[in-house]
Backbone as JSON Lines, residues from 0, in Angstrom:
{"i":0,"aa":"X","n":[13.73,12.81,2.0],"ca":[14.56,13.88,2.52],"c":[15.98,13.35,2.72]}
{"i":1,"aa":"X","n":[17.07,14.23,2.35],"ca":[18.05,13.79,2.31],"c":[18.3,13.67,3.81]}
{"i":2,"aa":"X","n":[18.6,14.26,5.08],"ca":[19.07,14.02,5.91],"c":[17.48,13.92,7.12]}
{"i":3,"aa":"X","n":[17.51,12.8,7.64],"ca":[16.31,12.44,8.5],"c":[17.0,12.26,9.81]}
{"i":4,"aa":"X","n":[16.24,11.75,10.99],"ca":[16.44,11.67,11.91],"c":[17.84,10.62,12.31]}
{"i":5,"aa":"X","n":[17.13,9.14,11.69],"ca":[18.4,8.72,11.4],"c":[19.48,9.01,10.82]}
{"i":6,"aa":"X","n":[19.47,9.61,10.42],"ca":[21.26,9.74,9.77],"c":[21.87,10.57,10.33]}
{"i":7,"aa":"X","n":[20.93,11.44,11.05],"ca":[21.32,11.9,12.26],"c":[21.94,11.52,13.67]}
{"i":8,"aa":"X","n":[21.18,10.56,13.79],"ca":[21.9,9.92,14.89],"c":[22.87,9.27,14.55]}
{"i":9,"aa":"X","n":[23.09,8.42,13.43],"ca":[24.19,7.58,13.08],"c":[24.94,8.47,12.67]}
{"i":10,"aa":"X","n":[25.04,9.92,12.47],"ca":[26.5,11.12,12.33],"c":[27.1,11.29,13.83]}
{"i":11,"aa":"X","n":[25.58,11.47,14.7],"ca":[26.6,11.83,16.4],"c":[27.26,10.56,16.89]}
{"i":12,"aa":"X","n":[26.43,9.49,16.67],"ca":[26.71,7.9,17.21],"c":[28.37,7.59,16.9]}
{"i":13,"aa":"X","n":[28.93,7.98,15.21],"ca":[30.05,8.1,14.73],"c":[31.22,8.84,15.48]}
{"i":14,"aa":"X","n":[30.52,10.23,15.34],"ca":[31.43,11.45,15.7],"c":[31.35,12.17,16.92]}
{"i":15,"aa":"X","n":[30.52,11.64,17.87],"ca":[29.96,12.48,19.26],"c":[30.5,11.41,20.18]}
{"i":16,"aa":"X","n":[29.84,11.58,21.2],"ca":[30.56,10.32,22.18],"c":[29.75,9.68,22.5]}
{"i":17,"aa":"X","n":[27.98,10.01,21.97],"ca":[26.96,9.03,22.24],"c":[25.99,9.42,20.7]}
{"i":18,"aa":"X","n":[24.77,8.65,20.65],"ca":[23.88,9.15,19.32],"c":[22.75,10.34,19.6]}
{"i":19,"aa":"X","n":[22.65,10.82,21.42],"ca":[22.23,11.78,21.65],"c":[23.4,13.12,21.76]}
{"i":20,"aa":"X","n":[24.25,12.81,21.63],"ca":[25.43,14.12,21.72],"c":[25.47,15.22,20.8]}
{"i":21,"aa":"X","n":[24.59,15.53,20.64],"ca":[24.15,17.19,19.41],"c":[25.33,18.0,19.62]}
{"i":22,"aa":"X","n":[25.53,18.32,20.57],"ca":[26.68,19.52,21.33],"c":[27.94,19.48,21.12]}
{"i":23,"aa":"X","n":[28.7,18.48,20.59],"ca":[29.9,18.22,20.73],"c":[30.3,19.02,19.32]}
{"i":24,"aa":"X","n":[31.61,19.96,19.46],"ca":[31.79,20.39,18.5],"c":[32.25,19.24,16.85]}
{"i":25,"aa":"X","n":[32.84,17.79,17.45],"ca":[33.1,16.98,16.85],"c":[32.35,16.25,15.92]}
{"i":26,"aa":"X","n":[30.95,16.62,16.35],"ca":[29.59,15.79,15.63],"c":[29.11,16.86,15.57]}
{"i":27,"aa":"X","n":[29.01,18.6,15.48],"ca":[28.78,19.55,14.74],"c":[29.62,19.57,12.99]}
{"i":28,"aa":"X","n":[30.35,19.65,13.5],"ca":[31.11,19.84,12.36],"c":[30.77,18.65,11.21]}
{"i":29,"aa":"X","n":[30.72,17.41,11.98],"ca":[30.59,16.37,11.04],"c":[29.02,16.39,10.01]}
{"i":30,"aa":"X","n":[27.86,16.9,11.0],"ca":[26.7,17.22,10.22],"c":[27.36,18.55,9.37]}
{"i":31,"aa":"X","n":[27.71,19.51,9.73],"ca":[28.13,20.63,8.49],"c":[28.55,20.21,7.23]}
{"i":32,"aa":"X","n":[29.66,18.96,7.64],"ca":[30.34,18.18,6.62],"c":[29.5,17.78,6.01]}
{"i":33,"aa":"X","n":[28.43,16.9,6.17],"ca":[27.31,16.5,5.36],"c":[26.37,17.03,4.91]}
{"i":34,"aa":"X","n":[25.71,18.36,5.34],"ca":[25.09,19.09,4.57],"c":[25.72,19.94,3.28]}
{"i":35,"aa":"X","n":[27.03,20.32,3.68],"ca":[27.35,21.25,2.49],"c":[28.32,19.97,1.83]}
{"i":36,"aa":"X","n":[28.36,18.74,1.71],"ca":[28.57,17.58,1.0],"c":[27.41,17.79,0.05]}
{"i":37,"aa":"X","n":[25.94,17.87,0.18],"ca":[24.66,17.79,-0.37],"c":[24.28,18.64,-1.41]}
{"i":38,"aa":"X","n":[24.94,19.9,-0.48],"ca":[24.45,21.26,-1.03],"c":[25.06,21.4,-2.02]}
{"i":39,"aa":"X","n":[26.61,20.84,-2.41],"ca":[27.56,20.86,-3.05],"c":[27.3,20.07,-4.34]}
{"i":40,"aa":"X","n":[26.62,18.98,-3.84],"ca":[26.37,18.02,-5.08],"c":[24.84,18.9,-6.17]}
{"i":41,"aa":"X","n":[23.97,19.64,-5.23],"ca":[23.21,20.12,-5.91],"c":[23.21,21.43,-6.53]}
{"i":42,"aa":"X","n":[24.51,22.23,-5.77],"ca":[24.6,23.45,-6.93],"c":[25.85,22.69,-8.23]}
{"i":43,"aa":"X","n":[25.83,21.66,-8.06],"ca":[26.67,21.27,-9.48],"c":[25.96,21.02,-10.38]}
{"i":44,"aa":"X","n":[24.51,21.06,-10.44],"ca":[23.1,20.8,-11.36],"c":[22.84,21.84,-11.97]}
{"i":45,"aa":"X","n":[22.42,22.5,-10.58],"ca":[21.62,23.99,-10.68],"c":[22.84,24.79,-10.38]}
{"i":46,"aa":"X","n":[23.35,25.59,-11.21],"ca":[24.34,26.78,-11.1],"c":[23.63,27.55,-10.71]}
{"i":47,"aa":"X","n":[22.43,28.18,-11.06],"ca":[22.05,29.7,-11.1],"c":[21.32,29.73,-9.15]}
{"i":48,"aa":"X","n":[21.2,28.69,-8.44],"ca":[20.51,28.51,-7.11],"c":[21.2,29.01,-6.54]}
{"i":49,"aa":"X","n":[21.01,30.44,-6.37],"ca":[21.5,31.33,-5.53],"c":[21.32,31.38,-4.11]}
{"i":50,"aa":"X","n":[20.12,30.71,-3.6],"ca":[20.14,31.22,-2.55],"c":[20.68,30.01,-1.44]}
{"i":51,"aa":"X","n":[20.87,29.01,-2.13],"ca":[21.44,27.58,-1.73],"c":[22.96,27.8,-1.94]}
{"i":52,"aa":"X","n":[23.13,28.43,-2.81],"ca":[24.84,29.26,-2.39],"c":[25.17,30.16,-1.59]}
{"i":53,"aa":"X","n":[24.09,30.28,-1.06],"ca":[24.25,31.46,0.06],"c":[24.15,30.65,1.53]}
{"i":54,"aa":"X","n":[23.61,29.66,1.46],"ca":[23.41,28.85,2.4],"c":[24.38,28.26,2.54]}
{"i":55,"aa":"X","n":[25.11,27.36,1.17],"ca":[26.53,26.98,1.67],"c":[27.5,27.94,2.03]}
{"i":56,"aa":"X","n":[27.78,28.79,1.64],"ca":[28.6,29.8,2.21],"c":[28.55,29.95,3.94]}
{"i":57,"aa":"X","n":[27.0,30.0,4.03],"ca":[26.94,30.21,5.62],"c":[27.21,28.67,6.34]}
{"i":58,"aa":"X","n":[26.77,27.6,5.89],"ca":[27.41,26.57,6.79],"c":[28.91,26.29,6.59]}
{"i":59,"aa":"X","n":[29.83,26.78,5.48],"ca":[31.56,26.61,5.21],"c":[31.66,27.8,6.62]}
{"i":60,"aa":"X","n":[31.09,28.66,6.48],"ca":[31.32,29.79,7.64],"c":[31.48,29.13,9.25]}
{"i":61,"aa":"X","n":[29.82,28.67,9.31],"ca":[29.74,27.9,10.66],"c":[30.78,26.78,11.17]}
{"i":62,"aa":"X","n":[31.17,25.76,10.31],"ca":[32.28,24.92,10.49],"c":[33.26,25.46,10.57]}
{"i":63,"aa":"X","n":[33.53,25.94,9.42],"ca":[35.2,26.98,10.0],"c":[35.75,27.29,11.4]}
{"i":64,"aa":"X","n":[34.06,28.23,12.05],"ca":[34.39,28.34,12.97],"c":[34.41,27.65,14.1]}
{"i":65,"aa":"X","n":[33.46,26.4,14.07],"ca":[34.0,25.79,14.9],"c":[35.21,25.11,14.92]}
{"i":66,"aa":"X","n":[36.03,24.34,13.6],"ca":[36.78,24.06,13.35],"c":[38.21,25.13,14.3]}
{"i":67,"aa":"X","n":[37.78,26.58,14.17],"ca":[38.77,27.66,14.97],"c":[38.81,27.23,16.44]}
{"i":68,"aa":"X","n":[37.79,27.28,16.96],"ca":[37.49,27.17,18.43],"c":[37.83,25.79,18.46]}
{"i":69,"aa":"X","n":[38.1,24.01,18.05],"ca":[38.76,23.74,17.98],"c":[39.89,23.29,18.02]}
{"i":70,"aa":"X","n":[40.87,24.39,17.77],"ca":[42.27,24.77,17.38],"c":[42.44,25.33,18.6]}
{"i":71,"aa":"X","n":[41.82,25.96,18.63],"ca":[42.32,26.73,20.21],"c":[42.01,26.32,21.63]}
{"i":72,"aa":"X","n":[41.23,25.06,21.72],"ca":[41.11,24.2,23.05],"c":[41.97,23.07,22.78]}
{"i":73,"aa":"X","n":[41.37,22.32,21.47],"ca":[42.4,21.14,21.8],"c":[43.12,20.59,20.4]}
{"i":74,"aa":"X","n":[44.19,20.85,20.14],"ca":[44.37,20.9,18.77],"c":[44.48,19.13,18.32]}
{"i":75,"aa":"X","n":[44.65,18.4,19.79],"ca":[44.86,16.54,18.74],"c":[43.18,16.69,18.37]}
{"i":76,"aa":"X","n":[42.19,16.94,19.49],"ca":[40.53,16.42,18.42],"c":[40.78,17.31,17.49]}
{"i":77,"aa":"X","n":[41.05,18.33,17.11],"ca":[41.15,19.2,15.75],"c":[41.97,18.36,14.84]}
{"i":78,"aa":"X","n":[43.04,17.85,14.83],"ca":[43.52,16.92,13.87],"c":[42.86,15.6,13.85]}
{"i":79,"aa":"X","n":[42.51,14.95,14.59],"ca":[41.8,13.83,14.32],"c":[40.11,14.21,14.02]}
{"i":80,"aa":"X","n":[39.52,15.29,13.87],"ca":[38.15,14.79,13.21],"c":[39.06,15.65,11.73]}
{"i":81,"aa":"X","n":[39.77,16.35,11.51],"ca":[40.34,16.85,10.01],"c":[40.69,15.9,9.19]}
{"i":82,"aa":"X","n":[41.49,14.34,10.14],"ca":[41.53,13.64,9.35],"c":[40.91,12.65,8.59]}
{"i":83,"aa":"X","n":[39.78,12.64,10.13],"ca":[38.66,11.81,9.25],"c":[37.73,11.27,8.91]}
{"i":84,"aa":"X","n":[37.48,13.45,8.66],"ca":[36.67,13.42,7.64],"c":[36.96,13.83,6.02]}
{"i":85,"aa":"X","n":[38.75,14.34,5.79],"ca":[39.4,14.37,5.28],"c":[38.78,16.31,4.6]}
{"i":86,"aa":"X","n":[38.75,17.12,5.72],"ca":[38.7,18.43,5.11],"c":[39.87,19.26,5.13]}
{"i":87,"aa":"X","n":[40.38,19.89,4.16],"ca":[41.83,20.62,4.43],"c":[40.94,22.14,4.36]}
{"i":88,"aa":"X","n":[42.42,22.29,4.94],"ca":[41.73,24.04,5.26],"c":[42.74,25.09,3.73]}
């Protein structure tokens, strides 16, 4: 499986403020980043996987918005996880 428990923790451990920190919008976003990283690499195979394009669509959605909310509490963590994880809007 591409994403297991561990790599889980070593995404919040990175991007959260601990490796139990699920909640933080900072280590949300960063798992989004890595799933539709995945999803991305596998509709470049399979074109016609529709419904895995529908799925990325909905997690670009989910990040976005947290990425919004964000912007509107604290805009330096909004520039520093943009930078790096290197997503432009």
């Amino acid at each position: 499986m591409y994403l297991d428990a561990e790599k889980k923790k070593e995404i919040f451990a990175q991007y959260g403020k601990s490796n139990t920190d699920t909640g933080s919008p900072e280590a949300q976003i960063a798992l989004f980043s890595y799933r539709i990283a995945h999803l991305t690499e596998h509709l470049k195979s399979n074109k016609k996987d529709y419904n895995t394009e529908r799925a990325l669509k909905i997690l670009v959605g989910k990040r976005r918005r947290l990425l919004d909310y964000l912007i509107e509490t604290d805009i330096e963590r909004y520039r520093a996880i943009i930078k790096e994880l290197g997503i432009r809007k």
